[in-house]
N, C-alpha and C positions, 0 to 999 in steps of 0.2 A: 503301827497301823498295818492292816495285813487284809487280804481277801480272803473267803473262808476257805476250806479245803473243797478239792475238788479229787474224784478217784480218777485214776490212769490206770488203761489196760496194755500191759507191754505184751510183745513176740518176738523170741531171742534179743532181749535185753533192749528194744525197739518199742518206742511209744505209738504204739495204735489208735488209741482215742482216748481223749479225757472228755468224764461226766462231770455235771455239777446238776443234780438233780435233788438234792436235799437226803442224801440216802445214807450219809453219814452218820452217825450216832452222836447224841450232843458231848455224851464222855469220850468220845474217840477224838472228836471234834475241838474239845475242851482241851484234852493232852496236847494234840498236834497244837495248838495255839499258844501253849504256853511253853512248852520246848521252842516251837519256831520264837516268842518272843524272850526267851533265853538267849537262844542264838543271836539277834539284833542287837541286844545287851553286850553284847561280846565283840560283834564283829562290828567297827567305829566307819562307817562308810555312808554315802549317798547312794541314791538308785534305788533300784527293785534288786532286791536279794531272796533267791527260789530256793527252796529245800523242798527236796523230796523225799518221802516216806514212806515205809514200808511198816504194813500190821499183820499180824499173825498175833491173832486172839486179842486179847487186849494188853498185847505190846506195840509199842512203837519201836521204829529204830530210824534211825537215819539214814538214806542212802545216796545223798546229791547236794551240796550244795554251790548254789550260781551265783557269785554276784553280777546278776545281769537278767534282762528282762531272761525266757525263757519258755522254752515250746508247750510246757505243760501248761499256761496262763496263755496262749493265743487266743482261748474261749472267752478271754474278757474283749475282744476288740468287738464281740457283736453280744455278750450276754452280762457286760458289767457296765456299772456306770462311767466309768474311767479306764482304758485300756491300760494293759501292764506300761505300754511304750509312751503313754502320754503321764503316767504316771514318775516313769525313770527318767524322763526330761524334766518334769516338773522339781523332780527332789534336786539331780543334779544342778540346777539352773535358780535354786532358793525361790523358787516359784511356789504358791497356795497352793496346799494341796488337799483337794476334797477326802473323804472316806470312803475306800474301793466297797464295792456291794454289787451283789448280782441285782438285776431289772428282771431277769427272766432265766429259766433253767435252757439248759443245753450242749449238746455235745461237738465236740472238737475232734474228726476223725484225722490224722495225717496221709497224705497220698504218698505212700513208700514205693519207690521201683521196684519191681519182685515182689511185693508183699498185697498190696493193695492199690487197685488204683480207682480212679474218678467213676466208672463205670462200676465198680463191685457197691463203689459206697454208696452213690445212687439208687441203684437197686435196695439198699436197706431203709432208705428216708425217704422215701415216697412221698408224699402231700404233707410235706415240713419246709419249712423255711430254710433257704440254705445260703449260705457264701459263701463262696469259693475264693481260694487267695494261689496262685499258682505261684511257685518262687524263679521258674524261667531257668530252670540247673538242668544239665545235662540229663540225661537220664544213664548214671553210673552205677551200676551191682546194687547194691539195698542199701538206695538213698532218699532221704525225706526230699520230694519234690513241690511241695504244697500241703495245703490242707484246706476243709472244710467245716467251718461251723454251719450247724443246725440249731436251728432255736428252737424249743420246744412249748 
């Protein structure tokens, strides 16, 4: 069981925002699903388990993976039917577990110290839906302090 891919745009190796806008290609779409369910095959565990990847042309390649909810999947807490976090409590805890799937497209900007903040991303989402989640951390050199979903 897996929710579909969604694209992330990094800045010095820092996740700036994930889309889930359907912009995917069903063959790109298709690979990253069945590598990711490779990977499950293999790896004997409970939880949300996150792989992230990289394409350049029509490769894939692997570059991340979490066993653990994870920042690139925050955009399910307002644009899926089941958030990554109620989904990892669910699996952990032998609880029902529905079929993740987006309700609505949308992006997930992260408010980075130094890189981005609440005021820049604003300025780009103007009459969107938005939710803010602030995480209440310090504000130390270039650190993820929060983020934003936008629905679309």
């Amino acid at each position: 069981m897996y929710y579909e891919p969604v694209k992330n745009i990094h800045k010095n190796n820092i996740l700036l925002k994930t889309i889930y806008n359907k912009t995917i290609s069903e063959h790109i779409s298709n690979k990253i699903k069945s590598i990711y369910t490779n990977i499950l095959n293999i790896i004997d565990t409970k939880g949300v388990i996150c792989v992230e990847f990289f394409q350049k042309n029509n490769d894939i390649y692997i570059n991340e993976i979490a066993l653990r909810v994870h920042n690139s999947y925050h955009i399910s807490l307002n644009c899926c039917n089941i958030s990554q976090f109620d989904l990892h409590l669910k699996s952990i805890l032998d609880l029902d577990i529905i079929k993740p799937k987006f309700i609505t497209q949308g992006i997930m900007y992260n408010i980075i110290n130094n890189m981005q903040n609440y005021e820049d991303i604003i300025d780009k989402i103007k009459n969107n839906t938005i939710i803010y989640k602030d995480y209440y951390k310090k504000k130390l050199g270039t650190r993820k302090i929060g983020h934003i979903n936008m629905i679309l």
